[in-house]
Legacy VTK file of the C-alpha trace (Angstrom):
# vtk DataFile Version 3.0
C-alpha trace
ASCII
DATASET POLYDATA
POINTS 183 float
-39.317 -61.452 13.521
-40.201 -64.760 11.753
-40.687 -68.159 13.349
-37.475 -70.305 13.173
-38.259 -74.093 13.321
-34.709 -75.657 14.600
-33.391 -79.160 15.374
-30.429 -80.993 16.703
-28.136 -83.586 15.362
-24.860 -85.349 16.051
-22.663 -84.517 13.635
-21.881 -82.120 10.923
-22.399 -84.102 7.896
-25.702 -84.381 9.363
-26.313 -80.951 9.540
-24.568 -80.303 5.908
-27.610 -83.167 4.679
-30.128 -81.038 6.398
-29.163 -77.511 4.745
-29.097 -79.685 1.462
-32.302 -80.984 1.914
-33.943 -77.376 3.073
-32.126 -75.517 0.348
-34.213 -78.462 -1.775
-37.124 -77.749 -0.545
-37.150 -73.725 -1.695
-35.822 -72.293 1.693
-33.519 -69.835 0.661
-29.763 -69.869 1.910
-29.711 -66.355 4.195
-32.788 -67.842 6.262
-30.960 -71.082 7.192
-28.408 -70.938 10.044
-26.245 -73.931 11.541
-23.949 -73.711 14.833
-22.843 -75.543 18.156
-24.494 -74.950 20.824
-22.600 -74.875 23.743
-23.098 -76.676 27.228
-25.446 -74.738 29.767
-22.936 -72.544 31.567
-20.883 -72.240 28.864
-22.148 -69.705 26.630
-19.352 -66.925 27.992
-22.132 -64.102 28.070
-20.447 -62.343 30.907
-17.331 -60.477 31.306
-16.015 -62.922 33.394
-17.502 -65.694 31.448
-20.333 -68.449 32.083
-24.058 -67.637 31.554
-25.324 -65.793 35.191
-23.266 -63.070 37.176
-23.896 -66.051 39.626
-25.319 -69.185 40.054
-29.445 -68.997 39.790
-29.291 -71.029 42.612
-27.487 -68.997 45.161
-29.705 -65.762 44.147
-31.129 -65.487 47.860
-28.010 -67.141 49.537
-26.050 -63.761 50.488
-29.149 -62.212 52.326
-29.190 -65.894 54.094
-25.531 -65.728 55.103
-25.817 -62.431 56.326
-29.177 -63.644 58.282
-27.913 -66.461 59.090
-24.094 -65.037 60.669
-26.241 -62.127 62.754
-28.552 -64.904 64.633
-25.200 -66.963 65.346
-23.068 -64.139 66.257
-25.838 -62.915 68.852
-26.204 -66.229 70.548
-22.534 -66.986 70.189
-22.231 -63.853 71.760
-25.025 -64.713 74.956
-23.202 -67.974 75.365
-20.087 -66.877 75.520
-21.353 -64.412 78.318
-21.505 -66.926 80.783
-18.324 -67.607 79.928
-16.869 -64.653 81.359
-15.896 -66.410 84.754
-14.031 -68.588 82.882
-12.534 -67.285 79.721
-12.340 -63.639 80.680
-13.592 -60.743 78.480
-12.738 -62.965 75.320
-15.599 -65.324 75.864
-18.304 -63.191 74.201
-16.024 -62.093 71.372
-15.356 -65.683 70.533
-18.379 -67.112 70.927
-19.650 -64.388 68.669
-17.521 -65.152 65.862
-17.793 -69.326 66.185
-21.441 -68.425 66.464
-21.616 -65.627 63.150
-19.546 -68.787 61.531
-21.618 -71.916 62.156
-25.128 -69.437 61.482
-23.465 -68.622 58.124
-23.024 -72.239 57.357
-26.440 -73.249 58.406
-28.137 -70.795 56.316
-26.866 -72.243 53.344
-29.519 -74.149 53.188
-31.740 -71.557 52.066
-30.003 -71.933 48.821
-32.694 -72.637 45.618
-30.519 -76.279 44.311
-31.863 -77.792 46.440
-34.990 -78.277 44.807
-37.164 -75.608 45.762
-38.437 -73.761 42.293
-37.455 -70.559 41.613
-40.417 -67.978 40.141
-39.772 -68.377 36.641
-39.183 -71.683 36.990
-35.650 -71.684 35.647
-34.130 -74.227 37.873
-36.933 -76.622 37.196
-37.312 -76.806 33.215
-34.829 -78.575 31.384
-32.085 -76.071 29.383
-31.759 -76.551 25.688
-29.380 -79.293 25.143
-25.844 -79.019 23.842
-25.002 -80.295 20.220
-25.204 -78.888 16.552
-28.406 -76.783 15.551
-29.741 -76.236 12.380
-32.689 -72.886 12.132
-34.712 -72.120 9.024
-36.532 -69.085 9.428
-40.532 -69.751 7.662
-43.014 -67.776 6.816
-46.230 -69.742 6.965
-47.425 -72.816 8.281
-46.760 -74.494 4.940
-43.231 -73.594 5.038
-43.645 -74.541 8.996
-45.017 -77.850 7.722
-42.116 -78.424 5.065
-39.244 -77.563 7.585
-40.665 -80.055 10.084
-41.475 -82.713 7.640
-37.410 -82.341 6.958
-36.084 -82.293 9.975
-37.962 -85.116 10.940
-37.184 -87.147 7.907
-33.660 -86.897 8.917
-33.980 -87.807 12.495
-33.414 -84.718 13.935
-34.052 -84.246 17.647
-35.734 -81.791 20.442
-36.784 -79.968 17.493
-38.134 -76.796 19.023
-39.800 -73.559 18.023
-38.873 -70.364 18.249
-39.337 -66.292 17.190
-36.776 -64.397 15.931
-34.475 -62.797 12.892
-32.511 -65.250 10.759
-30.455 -63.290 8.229
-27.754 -63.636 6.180
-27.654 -67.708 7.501
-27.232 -65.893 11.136
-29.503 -66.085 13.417
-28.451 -62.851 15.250
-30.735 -62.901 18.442
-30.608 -66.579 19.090
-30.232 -66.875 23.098
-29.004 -69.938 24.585
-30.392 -69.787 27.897
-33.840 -69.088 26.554
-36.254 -72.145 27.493
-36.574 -74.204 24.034
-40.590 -74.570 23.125
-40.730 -78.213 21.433
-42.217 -78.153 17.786
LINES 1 184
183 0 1 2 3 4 5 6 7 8 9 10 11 12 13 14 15 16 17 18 19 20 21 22 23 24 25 26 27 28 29 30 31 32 33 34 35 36 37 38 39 40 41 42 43 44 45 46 47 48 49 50 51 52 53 54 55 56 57 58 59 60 61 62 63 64 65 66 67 68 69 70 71 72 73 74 75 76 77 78 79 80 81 82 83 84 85 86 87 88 89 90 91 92 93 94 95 96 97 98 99 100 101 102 103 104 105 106 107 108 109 110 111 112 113 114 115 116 117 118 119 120 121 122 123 124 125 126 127 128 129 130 131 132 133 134 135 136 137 138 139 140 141 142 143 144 145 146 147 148 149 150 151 152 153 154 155 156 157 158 159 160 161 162 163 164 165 166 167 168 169 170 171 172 173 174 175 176 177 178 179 180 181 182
């Protein structure tokens, strides 16, 4: 693993200027790597595509439904006891199910988005922004120094750093959802 100093631009040509300008500077070819990073949400890393197996907000939101449905339905179910007079046998079956119903609904409040932070903070902290990337994989804190110096020469932005394996101009364990640590 190697540090990987990495910045965003706009455009391509942009991006073609900066692997110029690092291949320049001594950094050799296999230890640069340029790509698109997709939108939050959309890096398809599930089978059924999108980033989570579901939304990091709603991770507490089925044990809330469920919670919430089994407090209606009981007092759904009371109220529509007294009912019996009236609406027969039916009534507590009814007001079970309107009450399991509205419960369910109300419970959805219990559901992270709505500002409340999750543990590892990952509803709080920005996500790395969309937009073309450029990675050079350094060394040393000289080559640290050069890289930076470049990238901010040529106006790149949220230029972050990071730990991993850039080879062969890939950078194989790059992970899009990872929080981006600003350089």
């Amino acid at each position: 693993m190697s540090t990987i100093i990495a910045g965003h631009f706009q455009l391509q040509d942009e991006i073609a200027d900066a692997r110029l300008a690092l291949l320049s500077a001594g950094f050799a070819a296999a230890r640069i790597s340029a790509f698109y990073v997709n939108p939050a949400g959309q890096h398809d890393m599930h089978e059924l595509g999108g980033d989570h197996d579901k939304s990091p907000g709603a991770r507490e939101s089925d044990e809330g439904v469920v919670k919430g449905g089994a407090t209606g339905a009981i007092a759904g179910a009371v109220i529509g006891s007294a009912t019996i007079p009236i609406a027969g046998p039916v009534g507590p079956v009814v007001g079970a199910l309107v009450g399991a119903h509205v419960g369910s609904l109300y419970s959805l409040h219990k559901m992270k988005e709505a500002g409340e932070p999750d543990e590892d903070g990952s509803n709080v902290q920005p996500p790395r922004k969309a937009g073309m990337l450029i990675a050079v994989a350094v060394d040393d804190t000289a080559q640290e120094d050069t890289a930076l110096d470049i990238l901010r020469r040529l106006h790149a932005v949220d230029i972050e750093r990071a730990e991993g394996t850039i080879s062969g101009g890939d950078w194989g364990d790059f992970n899009p959802n990872s929080l981006p640590v600003p350089a």
